[in-house]
C-alpha positions in Angstrom: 5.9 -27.5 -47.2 5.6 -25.5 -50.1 1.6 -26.4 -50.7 1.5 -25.6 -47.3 2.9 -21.9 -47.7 1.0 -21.0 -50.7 -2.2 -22.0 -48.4 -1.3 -20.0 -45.1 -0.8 -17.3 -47.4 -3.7 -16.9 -49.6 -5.7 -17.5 -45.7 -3.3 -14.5 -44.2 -4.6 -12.0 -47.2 -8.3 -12.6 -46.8 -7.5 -12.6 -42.8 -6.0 -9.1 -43.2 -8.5 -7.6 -45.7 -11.1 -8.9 -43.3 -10.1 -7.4 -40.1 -8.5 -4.3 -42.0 -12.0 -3.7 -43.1 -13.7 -4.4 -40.1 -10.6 -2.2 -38.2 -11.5 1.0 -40.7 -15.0 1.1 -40.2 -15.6 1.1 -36.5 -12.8 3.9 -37.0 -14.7 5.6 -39.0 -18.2 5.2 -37.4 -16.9 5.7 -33.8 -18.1 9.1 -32.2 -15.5 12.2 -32.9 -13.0 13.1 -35.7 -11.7 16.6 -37.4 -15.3 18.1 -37.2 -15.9 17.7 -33.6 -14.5 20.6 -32.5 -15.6 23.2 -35.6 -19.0 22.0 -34.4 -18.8 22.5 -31.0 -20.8 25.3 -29.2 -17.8 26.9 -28.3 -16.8 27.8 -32.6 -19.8 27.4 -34.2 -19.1 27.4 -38.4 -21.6 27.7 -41.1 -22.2 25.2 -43.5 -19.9 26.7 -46.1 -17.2 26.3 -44.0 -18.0 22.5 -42.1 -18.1 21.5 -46.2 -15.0 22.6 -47.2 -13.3 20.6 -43.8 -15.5 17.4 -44.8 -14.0 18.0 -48.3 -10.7 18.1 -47.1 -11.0 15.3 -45.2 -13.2 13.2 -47.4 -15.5 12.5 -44.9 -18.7 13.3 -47.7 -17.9 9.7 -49.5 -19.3 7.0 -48.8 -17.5 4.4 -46.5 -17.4 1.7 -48.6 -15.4 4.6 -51.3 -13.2 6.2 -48.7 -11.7 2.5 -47.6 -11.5 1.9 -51.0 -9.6 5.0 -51.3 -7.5 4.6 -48.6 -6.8 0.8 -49.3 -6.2 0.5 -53.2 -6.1 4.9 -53.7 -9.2 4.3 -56.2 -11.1 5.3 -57.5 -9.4 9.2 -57.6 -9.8 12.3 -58.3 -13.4 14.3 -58.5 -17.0 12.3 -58.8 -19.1 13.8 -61.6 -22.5 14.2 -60.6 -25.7 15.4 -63.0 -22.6 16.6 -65.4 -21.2 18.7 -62.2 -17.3 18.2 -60.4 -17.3 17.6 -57.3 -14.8 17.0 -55.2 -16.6 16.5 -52.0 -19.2 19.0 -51.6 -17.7 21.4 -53.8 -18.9 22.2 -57.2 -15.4 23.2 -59.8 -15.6 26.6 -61.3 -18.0 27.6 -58.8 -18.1 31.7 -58.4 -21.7 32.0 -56.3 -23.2 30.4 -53.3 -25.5 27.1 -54.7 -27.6 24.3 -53.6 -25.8 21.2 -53.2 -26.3 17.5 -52.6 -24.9 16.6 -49.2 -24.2 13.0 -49.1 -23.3 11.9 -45.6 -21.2 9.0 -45.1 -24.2 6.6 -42.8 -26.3 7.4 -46.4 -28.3 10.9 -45.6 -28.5 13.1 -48.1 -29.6 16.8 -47.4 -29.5 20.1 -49.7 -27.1 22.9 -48.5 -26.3 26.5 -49.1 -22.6 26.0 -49.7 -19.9 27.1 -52.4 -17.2 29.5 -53.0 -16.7 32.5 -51.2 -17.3 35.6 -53.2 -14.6 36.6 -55.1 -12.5 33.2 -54.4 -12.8 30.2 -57.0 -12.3 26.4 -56.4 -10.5 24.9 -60.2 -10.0 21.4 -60.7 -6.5 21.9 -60.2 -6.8 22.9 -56.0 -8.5 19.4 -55.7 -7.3 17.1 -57.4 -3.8 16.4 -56.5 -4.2 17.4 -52.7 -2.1 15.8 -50.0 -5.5 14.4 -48.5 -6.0 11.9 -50.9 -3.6 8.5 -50.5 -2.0 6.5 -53.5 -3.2 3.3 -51.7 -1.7 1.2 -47.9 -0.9 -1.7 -51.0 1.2 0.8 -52.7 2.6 1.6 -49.4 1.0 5.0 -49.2 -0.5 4.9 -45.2 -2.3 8.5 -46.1 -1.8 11.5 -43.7 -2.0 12.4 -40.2 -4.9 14.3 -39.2 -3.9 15.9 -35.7 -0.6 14.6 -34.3 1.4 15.8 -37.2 -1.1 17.7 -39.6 -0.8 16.4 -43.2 2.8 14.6 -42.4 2.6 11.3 -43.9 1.9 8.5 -41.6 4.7 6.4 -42.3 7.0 9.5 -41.2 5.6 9.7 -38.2 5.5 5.7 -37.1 9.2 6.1 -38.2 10.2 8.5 -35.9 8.6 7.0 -32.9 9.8 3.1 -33.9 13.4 2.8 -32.3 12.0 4.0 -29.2 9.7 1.2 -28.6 11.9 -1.0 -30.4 14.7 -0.1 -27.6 12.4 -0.4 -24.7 10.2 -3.9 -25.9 13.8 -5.5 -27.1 15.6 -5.2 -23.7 12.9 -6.2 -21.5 12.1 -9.0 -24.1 15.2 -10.4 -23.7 15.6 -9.9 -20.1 12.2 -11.7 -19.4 13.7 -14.4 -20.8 17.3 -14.7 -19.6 15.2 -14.4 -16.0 11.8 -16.1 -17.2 13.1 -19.2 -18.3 15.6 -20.1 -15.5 13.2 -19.1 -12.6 10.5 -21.7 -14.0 12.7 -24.1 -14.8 14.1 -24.6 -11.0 10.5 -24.1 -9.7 9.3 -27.2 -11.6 12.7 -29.4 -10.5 12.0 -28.3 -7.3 8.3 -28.4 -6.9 6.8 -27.3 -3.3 10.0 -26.4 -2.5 10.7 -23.0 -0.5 12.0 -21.2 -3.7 8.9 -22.8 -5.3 6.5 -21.3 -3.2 8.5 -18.3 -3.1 8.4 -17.6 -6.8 4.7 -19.1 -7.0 3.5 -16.6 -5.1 5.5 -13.5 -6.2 3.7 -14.7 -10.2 0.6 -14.3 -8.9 1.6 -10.7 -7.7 2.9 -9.9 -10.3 0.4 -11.3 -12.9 -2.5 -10.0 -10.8 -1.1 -6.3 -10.4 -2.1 -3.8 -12.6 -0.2 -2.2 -15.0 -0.7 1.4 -14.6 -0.9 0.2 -11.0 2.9 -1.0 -10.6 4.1 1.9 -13.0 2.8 4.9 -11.1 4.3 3.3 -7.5 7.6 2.7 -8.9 7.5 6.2 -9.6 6.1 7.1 -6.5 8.6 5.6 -4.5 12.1 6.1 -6.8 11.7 9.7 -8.4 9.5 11.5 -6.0 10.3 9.8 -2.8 13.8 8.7 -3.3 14.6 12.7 -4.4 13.1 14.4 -1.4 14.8 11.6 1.0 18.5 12.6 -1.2 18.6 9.2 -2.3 19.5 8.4 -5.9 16.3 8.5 -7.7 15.2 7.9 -11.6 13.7 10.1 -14.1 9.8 10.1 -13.6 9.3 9.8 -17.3 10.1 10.8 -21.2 13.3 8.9 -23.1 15.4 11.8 -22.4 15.8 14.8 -20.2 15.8 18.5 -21.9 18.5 19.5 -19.5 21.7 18.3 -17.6 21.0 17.7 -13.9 22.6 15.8 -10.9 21.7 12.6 -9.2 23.4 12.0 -5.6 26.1 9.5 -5.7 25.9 9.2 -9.3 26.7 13.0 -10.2 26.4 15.4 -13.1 24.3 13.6 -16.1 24.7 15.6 -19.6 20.5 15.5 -21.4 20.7 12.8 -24.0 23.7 11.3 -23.3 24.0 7.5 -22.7 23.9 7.5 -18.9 20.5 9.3 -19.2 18.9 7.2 -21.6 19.8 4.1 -19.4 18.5 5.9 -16.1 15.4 6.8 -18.0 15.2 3.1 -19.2 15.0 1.1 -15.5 11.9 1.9 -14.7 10.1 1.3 -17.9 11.8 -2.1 -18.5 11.0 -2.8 -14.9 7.7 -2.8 -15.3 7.2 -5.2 -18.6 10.5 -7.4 -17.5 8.4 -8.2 -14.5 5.3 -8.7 -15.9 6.5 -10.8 -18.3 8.5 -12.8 -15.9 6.0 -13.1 -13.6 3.6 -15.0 -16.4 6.1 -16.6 -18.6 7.7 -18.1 -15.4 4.5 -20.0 -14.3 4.0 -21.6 -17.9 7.7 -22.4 -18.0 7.1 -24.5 -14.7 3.9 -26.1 -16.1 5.4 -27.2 -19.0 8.3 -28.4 -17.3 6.6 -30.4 -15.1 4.1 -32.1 -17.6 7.4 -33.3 -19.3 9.2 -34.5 -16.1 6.6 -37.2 -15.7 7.5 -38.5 -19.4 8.8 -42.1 -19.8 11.6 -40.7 -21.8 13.0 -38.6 -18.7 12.8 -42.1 -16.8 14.7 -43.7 -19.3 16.9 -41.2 -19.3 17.5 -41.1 -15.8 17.8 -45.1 -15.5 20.6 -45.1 -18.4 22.5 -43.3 -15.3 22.8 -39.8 -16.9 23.1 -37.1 -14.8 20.4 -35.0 -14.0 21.7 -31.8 -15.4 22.0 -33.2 -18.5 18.6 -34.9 -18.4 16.8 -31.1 -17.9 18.6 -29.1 -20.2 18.6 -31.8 -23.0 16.2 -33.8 -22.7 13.5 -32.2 -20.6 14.3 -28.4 -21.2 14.0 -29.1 -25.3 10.9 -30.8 -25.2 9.2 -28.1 -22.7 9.9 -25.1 -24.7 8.1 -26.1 -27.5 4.7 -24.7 -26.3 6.7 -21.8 -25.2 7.6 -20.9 -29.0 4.0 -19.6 -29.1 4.9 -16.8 -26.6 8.0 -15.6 -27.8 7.1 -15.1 -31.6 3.9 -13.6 -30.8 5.9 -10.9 -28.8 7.3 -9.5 -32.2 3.0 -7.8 -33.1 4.0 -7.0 -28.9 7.4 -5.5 -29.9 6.3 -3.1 -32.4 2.8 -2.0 -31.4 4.8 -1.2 -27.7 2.9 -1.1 -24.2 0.3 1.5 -24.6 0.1 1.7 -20.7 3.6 1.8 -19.7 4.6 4.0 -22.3 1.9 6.2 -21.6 2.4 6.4 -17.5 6.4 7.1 -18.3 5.3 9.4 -21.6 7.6 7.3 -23.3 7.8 8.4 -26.9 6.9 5.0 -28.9 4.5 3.3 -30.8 2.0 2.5 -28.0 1.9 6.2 -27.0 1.4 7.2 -30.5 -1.6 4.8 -30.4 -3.5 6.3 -27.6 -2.6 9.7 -28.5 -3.8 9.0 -31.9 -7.5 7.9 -30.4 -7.1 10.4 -28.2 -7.0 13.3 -30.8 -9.4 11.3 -33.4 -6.0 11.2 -35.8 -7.6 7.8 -37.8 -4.8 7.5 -40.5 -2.3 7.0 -37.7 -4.3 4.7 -35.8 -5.4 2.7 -38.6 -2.0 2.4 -39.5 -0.7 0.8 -36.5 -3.9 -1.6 -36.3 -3.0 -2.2 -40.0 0.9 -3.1 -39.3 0.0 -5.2 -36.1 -2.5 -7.1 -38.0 0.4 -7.9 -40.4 2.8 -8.8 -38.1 0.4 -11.0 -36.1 -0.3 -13.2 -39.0 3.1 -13.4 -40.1 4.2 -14.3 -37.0 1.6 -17.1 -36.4 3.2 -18.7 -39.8 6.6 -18.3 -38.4 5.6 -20.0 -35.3 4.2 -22.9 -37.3 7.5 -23.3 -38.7 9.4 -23.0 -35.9 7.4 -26.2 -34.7 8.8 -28.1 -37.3 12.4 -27.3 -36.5 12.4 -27.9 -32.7 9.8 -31.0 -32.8 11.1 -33.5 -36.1 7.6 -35.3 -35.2 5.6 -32.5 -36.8 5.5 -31.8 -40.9 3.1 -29.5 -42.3 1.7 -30.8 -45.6 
């Protein structure tokens, strides 16, 4: 076991530095980012002033030496160049506009006009030690945000939106399988059954429907239809309401207090409970019955034990095992959040953070959460191969 370790974790490291690397450069060469709009036609900027945001935001170095940066926080400080500092495109001490070296980060390399205002320096001192540059994501330094919280470290801000997708993934996880489990279990006992075809069918549904799809109708139908009928409706969307209002039958409800955040919550959970339900079901079954036809189940049944006790301990046990691979890979799920949902229902988590991060061209906070999902996927694929050897004695890892 221990050989074994030390080998899935010298794989996981080159795993993660490979798709890290390969995450931060289709990032980085992707159309957009902070000079999208000081380029645009509607603020057009000279070339003085494009260098200085390309300085700030390092986007003048070279790829290979801005994920460098960014993953080990070397190499640092300014590049000397022809016995000039520069600090991006900036030459140090510089009091008059000069010729300068562009060097783009795809490998062009163009002279420009640029340097210090008059009457305005740039000393070693303003560049060096700026916010922009990061100690290093293995010194657990995940850099800056660009847009969503300008020059707020990125771990602040995946902080702040954590419990909230943490809250919402955790109580539909564990609903989907208090319902998940049970519902595919009696499907496979009794196969072609009228609760068989019955659940059968509403799986495919489910699995088949959208998304987006099944979020916007549910709030189609219980906040806008169920309010202008004077039914009790939910909250269309957010965690929380910003101010106390009243829900027929229900009454007064106080913004931010518990009764809000759980109205706030059903349709959310909803959604993923019944997605999730609707596919782990179906693989419940199939597993289940792929075990039923075992010689040990007929044993079982010929000693004369009764058939409760033949499904949940000897059937039930041996079925889940597959199902191990579902659950544990729902902890990457759990933390990255549902980018769709939570976007429909503007729920404030991680997977609304994501797209809002692409959305704005904030890299340092999307790479982040691609960086901590990579992470968690690994570790939990070497959790899951242990997990094997607990619930099945017949497998060892050597």
């Amino acid at each position: 076991m221990f050989n074994y370790l030390i080998r899935r974790l010298f794989q996981m490291a080159i795993v993660l530095f490979l798709s890290t690397m390969a995450s931060y450069a289709l990032l980085n060469l992707a159309p957009g980012g902070p000079l999208t709009f000081l380029t645009s036609v509607q603020r057009r900027m000279n070339q003085e002033d494009i260098a200085r945001v390309r300085a700030y935001f390092e986007l003048d170095l070279f790829l290979p030496v801005r994920f460098s940066r960014w993953l080990t926080g070397f190499p640092r400080g300014p590049i000397t160049v022809g016995g000039q500092t520069y600090f991006a495109d900036f030459v140090v001490g510089c009091r008059q506009p000069r010729e300068v070296e562009i060097r783009y980060s795809d490998g062009r390399r163009e002279l420009k006009t640029v340097g210090c205002r008059e009457g305005q320096d740039v000393t070693l001192a303003d560049l060096v030690d700026r916010p922009r540059s990061s100690k290093g994501i293995i010194f657990g330094d995940l850099g800056n945000s660009w847009q969503i919280t300008r020059d707020r470290p990125v771990s602040a801000v995946v902080v702040s939106r954590l419990p909230r997708t943490l809250q919402l993934m955790m109580i539909s996880l564990v609903l989907s399988i208090i319902i998940g489990i049970p519902i595919g279990v009696i499907s496979a006992v009794r196969q072609y059954s009228a609760f068989d075809y019955t659940v059968t069918s509403m799986a495919f549904f489910g699995s088949s429907m959208p998304t987006f799809f099944f979020a916007l109708l549910m709030i189609l139908i219980f906040s806008i239809t169920f309010k202008r009928m004077g039914w009790v409706y939910l909250p269309p969307g957010n965690a929380e309401s910003v101010k106390d209002y009243v829900i027929p039958f229900i009454g007064a409800v106080d913004a931010g207090s518990l009764k809000d955040n759980i109205l706030h919550l059903i349709m959310p959970v909803s959604v993923l409970t019944l997605f999730n339900v609707a596919g782990w079901s179906r693989y419940v079954r199939t597993s289940m019955l792929e075990v039923l036809r075992q010689d040990y189940v007929r044993t079982a049944r010929a000693k004369g034990l009764i058939e409760r006790v033949v499904i949940a301990k000897h059937a039930l046990r041996n079925a889940l095992i597959p199902f191990i691979t579902l659950v544990v890979f729902s902890i990457p799920a759990a933390f990255g959040g549902a980018i769709i949902t939570e976007t429909v229902f503007n729920w404030p988590g991680m997977g609304r953070l994501y797209f809002d991060a692409l959305g704005r061209t904030d890299y340092p906070v999307a790479m982040a959460l691609l960086l901590i999902t990579a992470v968690l996927t690994v570790v939990a694929t070497l959790v899951c191969d242990v997990l094997y050897t607990v619930v099945d004695p017949r497998i060892r890892l050597s």
